[in-house]
C-alpha positions in Angstrom: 14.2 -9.1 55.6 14.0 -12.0 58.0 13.3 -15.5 56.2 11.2 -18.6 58.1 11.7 -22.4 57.0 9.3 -24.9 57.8 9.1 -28.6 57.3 5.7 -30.1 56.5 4.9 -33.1 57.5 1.2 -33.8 56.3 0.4 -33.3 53.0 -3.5 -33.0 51.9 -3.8 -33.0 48.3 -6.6 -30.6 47.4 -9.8 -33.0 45.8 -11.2 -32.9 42.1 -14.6 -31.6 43.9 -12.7 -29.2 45.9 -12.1 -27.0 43.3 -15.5 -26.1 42.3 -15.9 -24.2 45.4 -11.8 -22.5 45.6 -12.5 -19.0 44.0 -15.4 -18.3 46.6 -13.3 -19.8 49.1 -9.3 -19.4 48.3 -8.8 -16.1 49.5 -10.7 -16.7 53.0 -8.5 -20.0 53.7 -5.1 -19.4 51.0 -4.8 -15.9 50.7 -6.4 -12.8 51.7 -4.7 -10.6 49.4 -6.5 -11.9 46.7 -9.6 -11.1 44.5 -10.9 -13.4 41.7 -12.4 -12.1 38.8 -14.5 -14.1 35.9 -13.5 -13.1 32.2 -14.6 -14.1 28.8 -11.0 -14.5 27.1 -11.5 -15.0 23.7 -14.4 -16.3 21.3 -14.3 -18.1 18.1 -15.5 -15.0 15.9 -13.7 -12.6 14.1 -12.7 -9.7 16.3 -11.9 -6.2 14.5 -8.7 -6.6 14.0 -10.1 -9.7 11.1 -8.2 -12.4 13.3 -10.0 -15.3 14.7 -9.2 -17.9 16.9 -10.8 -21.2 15.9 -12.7 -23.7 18.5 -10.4 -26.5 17.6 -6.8 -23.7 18.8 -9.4 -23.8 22.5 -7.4 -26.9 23.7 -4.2 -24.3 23.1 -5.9 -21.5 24.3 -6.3 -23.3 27.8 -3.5 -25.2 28.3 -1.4 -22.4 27.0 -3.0 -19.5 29.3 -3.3 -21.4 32.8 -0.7 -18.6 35.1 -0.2 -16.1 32.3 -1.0 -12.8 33.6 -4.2 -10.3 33.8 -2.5 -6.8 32.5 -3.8 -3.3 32.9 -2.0 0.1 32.6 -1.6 1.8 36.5 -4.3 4.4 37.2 -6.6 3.9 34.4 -7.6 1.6 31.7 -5.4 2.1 28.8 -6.9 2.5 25.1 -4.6 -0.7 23.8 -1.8 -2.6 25.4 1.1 0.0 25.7 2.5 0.7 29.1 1.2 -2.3 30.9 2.1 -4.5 33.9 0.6 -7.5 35.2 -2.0 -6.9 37.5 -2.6 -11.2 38.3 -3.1 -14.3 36.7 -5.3 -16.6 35.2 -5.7 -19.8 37.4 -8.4 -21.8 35.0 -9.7 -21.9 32.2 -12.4 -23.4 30.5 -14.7 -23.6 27.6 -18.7 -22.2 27.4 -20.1 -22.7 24.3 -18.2 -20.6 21.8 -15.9 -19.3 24.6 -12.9 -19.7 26.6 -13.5 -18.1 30.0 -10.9 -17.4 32.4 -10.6 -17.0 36.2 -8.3 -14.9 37.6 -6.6 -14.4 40.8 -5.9 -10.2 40.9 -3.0 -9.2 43.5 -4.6 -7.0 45.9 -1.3 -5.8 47.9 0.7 -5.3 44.8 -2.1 -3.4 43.2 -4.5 -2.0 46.0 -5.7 0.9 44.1 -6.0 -0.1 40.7 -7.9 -3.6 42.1 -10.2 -0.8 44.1 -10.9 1.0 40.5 -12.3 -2.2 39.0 -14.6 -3.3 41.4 -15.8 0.0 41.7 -16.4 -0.1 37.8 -17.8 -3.1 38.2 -20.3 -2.1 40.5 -21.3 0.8 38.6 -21.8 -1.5 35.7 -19.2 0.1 33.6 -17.3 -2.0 30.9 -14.2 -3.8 31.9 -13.4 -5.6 28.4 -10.0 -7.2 28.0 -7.8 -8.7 24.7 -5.5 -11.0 24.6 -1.7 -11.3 23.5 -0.9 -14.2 21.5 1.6 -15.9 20.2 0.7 -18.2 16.5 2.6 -20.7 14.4 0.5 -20.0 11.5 -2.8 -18.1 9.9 -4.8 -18.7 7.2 -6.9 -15.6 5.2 -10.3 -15.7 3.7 -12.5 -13.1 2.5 -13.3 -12.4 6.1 -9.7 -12.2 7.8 -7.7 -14.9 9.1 -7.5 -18.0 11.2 -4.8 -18.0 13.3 -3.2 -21.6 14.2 -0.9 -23.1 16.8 -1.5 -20.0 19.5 0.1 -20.0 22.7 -1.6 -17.4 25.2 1.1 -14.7 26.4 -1.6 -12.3 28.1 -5.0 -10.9 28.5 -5.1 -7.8 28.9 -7.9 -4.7 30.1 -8.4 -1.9 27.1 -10.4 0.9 26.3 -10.8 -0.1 22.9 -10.9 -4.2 23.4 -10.5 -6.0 19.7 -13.7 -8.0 20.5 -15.9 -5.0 20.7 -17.2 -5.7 24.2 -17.8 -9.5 23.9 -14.8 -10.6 26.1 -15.9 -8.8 29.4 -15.7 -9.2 32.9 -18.4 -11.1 33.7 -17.6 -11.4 37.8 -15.4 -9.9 40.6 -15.5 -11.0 44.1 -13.4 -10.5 46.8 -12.6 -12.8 50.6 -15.7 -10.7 52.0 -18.1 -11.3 49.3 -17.3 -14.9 49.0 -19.3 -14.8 45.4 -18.9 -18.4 43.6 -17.3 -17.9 40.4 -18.3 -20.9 38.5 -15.7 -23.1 38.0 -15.5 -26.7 37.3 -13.7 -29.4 39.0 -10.2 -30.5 38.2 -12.1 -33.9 36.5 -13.9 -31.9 34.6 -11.1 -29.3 33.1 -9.0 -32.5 32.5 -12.6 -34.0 30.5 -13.0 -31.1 28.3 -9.1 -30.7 27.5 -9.4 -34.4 26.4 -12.6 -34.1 24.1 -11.1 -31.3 22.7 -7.5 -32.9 21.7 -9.6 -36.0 20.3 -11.7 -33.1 18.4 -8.5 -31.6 17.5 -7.3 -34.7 16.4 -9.9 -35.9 14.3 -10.3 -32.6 12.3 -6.4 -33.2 11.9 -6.9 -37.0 10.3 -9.5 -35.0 8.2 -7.2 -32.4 7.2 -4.4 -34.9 6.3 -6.7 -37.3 4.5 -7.5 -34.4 2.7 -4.1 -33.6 1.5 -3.2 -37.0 1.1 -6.1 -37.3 -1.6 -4.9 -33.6 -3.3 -1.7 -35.2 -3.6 -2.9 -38.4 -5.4 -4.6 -35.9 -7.0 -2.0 -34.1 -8.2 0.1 -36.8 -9.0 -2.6 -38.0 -11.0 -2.7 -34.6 -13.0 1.5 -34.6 -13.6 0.9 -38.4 -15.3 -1.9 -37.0 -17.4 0.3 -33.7 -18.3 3.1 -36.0 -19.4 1.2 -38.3 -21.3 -0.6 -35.4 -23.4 2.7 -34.0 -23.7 4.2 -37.5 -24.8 1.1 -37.5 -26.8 1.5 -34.1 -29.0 5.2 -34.9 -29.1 4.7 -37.8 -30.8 2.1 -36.4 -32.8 4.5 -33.6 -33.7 7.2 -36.6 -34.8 5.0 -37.4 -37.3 3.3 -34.9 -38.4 7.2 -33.4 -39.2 7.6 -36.9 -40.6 4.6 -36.6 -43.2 6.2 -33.0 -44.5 9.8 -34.5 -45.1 8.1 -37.5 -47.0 6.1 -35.0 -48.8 9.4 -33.1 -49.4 11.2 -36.4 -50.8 8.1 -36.4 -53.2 7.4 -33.1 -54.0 11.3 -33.5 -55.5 10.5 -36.7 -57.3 12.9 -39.0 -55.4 11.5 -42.4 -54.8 12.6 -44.0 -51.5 12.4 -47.6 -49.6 10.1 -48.0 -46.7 12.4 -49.0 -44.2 14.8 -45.7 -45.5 12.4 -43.1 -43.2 12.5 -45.7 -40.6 16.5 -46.2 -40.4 16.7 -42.4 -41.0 14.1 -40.6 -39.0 16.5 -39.6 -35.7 18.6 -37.8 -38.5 16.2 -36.4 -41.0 14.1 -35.3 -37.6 16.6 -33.6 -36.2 17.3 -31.4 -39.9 16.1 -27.5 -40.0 13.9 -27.4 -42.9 16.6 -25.1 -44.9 18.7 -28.3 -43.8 16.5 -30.7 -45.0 16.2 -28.8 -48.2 19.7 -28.3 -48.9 19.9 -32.1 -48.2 17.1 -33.2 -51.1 18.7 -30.7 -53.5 22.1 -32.7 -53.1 20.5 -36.3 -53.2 18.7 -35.2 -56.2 21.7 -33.6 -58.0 24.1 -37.0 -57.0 21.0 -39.4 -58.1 20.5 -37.0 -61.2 24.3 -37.8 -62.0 24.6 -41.0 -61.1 21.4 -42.8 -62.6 20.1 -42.0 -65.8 17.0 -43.4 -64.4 16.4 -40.3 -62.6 16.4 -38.3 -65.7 13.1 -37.7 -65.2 14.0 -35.6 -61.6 13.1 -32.2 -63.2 15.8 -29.6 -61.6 17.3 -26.3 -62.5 20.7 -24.9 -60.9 18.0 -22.6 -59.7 17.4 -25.4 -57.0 20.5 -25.8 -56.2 21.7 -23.3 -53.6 25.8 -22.2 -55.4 28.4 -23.5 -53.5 31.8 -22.4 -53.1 35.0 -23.8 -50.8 37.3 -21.7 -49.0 39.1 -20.3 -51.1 36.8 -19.5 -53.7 36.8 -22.4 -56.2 33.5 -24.2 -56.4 32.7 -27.4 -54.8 31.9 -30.7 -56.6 28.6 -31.5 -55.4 29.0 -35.1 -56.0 32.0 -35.0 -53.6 29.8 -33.0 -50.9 27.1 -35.4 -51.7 29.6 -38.4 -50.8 31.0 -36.8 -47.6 27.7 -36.8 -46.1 27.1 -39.7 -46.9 30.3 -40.8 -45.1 29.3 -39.0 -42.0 26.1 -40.8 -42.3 27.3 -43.9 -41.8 
């Protein structure tokens, strides 16, 4: 294989406005061995696998899929993507309504009979219906499938059994003889629409953030409320075991300062109510024994729960009553 170096010395830049005439002319003065077809790649329905790509993931779609190739199986049109090889590549992109639509530079010499089956397909008006490989950063389901977020076009490729049921088609194939114009846009105009559709893209993104922003004031609205109504029934609770200890000391027929449920309340709060019991039933025996006063404390040994130490001898209750005391204090 022999190998030829050139230098160039003028450079011509090819013009915005060129462009919209290179696919009916690129092959007559760039390359021969080339035939451009038109494709719808994608739409912004539902296809019947239940995946969707949105018309704000387009801007992805485009910049994403610009020289990623055209794919078809060799000899025939495969039912679904195994065993295929690139057959060209997609050289712009744009939108149309609901749809991205490609073109495509096909590779004649590497390809010459398979490029010969399509246009022949083409002519006879039979389907030539492609799906694309994608990569995604995220989806999102719905009753109806799911949104798929972040692509990154790897492929589109020609199936039998296309996922978009015959709405991503060829729509155009010409070759260097037929010179057909494929309907392209200039270079302004690609750069235009990629622009309206980032500042699309980025203003349904301020949306979406505004929106979580707000769900999270929301939210952090909703965890104050929770703690303040469980603040609330806590409290509540407090007192409402308060009132049945008070009702205890009563129900016993111990009379007690104000300020002793005040000083008190951690401890008697924290008490069981066998605790609490067991407690009363001592104060009222000491009080009983102490202060004749009290005489009027009606209690059996039946209220007093029997006591006995460790080695079997029965406890004094007044000493029991004065030990807790001491720890009291």
């Amino acid at each position: 294989m022999k190998i030829a170096s050139f230098t160039a010395k003028d450079v011509k830049l090819i013009q915005d406005n060129d462009i919209e005439t290179l696919a009916a002319e690129a092959s007559i003065s760039l390359n021969r061995n080339l035939t451009w077809m038109k494709l719808v790649l994608t739409d912004d329905l539902y296809n019947e696998n239940r995946q969707r790509i949105p018309k704000e993931e387009f801007i992805n779609v485009i910049k994403t899929g610009i020289f990623m190739p055209i794919k078809m199986a060799e000899g025939s049109i495969s039912e679904g993507h195994e065993e295929t090889t690139p057959l060209g590549a997609m050289s712009h992109l744009k939108t149309n309504g609901n749809t991205v639509e490609a073109l495509a530079a096909i590779w004649v010499k590497e390809r010459p009979d398979d490029v010969e089956y399509l246009k022949q397909r083409y002519a006879s008006k039979e389907p030539i219906d492609f799906s694309w490989e994608i990569t995604y950063k995220d989806s999102i389901a719905d009753e109806e499938g799911e949104t798929l977020t972040g692509v990154s076009m790897n492929a589109a490729t020609i199936v039998g059994r296309p996922a978009y049921a015959g709405r991503t088609p060829a729509l155009a194939i010409a070759s260097a003889e037929e010179g057909e114009n494929m309907d392209t846009i200039s270079l302004e105009q690609h750069n235009q629409e990629i622009e309206n559709l980032k500042k699309e893209y980025d203003e349904k993104l301020a949306s979406l953030q505004t929106m979580v922003d707000e769900q999270k004031t929301s939210l952090a609205e909703l965890d104050e409320l929770k703690k303040f109504k469980a603040d609330a029934e806590a409290e509540k609770a407090k007192a409402d075991k308060m009132e049945s200890i008070m009702k205890k000391f009563t129900e016993a027929n111990v009379t007690v300062a104000e300020d002793y449920f005040t000083s008190k309340a951690e401890m008697l709060l924290s008490m069981s109510d066998e605790q609490l019991t067991f407690f009363i039933q001592e104060l009222v025996a000491s009080l009983t024994k102490a202060d004749d006063a009290q005489a009027s404390i009606s209690l059996t040994s039946k209220d007093i729960p029997p006591m006995n130490g460790g080695d079997g001898d029965k406890v004094d209750n007044k000493n029991l009553v004065d030990y807790l005391r001491g720890l009291d204090k």
